[in-house]
N, C-alpha and C positions, 0 to 999 in steps of 0.2 A: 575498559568498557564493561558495563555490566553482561550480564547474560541476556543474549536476544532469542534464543530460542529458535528452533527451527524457522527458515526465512528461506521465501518462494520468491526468486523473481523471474521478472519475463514483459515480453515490450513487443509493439508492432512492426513492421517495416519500416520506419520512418526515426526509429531510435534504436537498433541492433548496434551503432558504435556504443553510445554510453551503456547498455547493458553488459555491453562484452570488459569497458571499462572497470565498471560497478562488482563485477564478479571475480576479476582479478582483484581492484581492490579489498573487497569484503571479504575473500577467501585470504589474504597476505596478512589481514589482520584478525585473522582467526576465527572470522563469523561462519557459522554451516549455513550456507547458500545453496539452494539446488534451483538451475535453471529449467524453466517447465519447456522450455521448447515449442509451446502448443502450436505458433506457426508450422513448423518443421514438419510438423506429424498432420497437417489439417492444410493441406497447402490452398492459397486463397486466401484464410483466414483473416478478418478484418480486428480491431482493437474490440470491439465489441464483447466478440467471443472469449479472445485470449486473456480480456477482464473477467469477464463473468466466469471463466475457468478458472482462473486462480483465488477471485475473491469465493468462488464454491470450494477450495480448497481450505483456503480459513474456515467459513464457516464448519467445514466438518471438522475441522482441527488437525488434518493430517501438516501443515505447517500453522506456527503461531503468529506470525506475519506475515506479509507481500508486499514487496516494491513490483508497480506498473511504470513501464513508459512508456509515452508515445510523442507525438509532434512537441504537445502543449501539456499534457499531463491531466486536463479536462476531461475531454472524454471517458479516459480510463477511471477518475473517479465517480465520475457517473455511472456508468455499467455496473461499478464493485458494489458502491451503494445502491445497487437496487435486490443483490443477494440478502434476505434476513438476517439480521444479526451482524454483520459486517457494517463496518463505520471508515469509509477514503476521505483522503481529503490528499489537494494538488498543493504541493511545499516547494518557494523555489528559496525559502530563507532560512538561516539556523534558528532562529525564534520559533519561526511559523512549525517547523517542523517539531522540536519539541513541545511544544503547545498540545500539537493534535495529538500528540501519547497524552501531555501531564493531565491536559484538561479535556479531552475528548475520547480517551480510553482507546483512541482509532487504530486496526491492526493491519491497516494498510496504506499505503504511504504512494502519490502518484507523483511522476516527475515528466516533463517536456523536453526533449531535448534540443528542441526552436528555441527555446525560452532560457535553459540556464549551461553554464559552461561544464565541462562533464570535472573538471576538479573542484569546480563549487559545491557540484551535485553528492559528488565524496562525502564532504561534510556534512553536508544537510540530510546525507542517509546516516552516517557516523551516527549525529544528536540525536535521529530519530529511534535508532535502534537502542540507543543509550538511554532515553527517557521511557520512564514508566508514570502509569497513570496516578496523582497524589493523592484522589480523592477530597475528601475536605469540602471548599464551596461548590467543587466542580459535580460533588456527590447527585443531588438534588434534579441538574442541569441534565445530567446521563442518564439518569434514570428517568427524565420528563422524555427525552430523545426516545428510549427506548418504548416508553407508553405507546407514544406515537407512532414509532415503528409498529408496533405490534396493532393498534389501531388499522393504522393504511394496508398493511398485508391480513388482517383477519377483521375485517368489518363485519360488524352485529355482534361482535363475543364480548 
């Protein structure tokens, strides 16, 4: 597996089996995984939060990825993307999941665990961690994303 680089994860209530999964997996095969815990320490705490924690943690760059889970894996991508400069997307496929590296530069990665079985989910974090962004036609497409991004959060500049 290529190098994935420091990698955050962490999940709501409603996915605490597959993460606990996800972290024996991904530490057995050599990934450095730190679980944020943010429920633990913030007791209550909804997906909301425990998104927007970790995808502020990309952004700052103190880890270079994040896996979220929660029920469906939606929400949590919605929350990450609304952090600047962070790009989620919800993968329950090995396609879809390398896609959002090759072609969408995205450095967080959201899973469900209503939705997919936690040894499919293995893999679909496997490829994801394993793909990097190619550039090439995707170049143009990312860099339009990011206009916009910067449009919607600094309007009039």
């Amino acid at each position: 597996m290529a190098e994935s680089g420091r990698v955050a994860i962490d999940c709501d209530d409603a996915a605490v089996e597959m993460k606990q999964a996800l972290l024996v997996h991904l530490r057995g095969i050599g990934i450095d995984v730190t679980d944020l815990e943010y429920a633990r320490s913030h007791i209550g705490a909804m997906y909301p939060e425990i998104g927007f924690h970790l995808a502020c943690q990309v952004r700052d760059r103190v880890f270079d990825r994040g896996v979220l889970i929660c029920g469906t894996g939606l929400g949590m991508a919605i929350v990450a993307n609304k952090v600047e400069g962070v790009y989620a997307g919800v993968c329950h496929d090995v396609y879809s999941a390398e896609r959002l590296a090759r072609s969408n530069d995205a450095q967080v990665l959201t899973l469900g665990q209503r939705v997919i079985g936690i040894e499919h989910a293995k893999k679909v974090v496997e490829v994801w961690l394993a793909s990097r962004f190619e550039g090439g036609g995707s170049i143009p497409k990312v860099e339009q994303m990011r206009r916009i991004e910067h449009d919607s959060f600094h309007p009039g500049e």
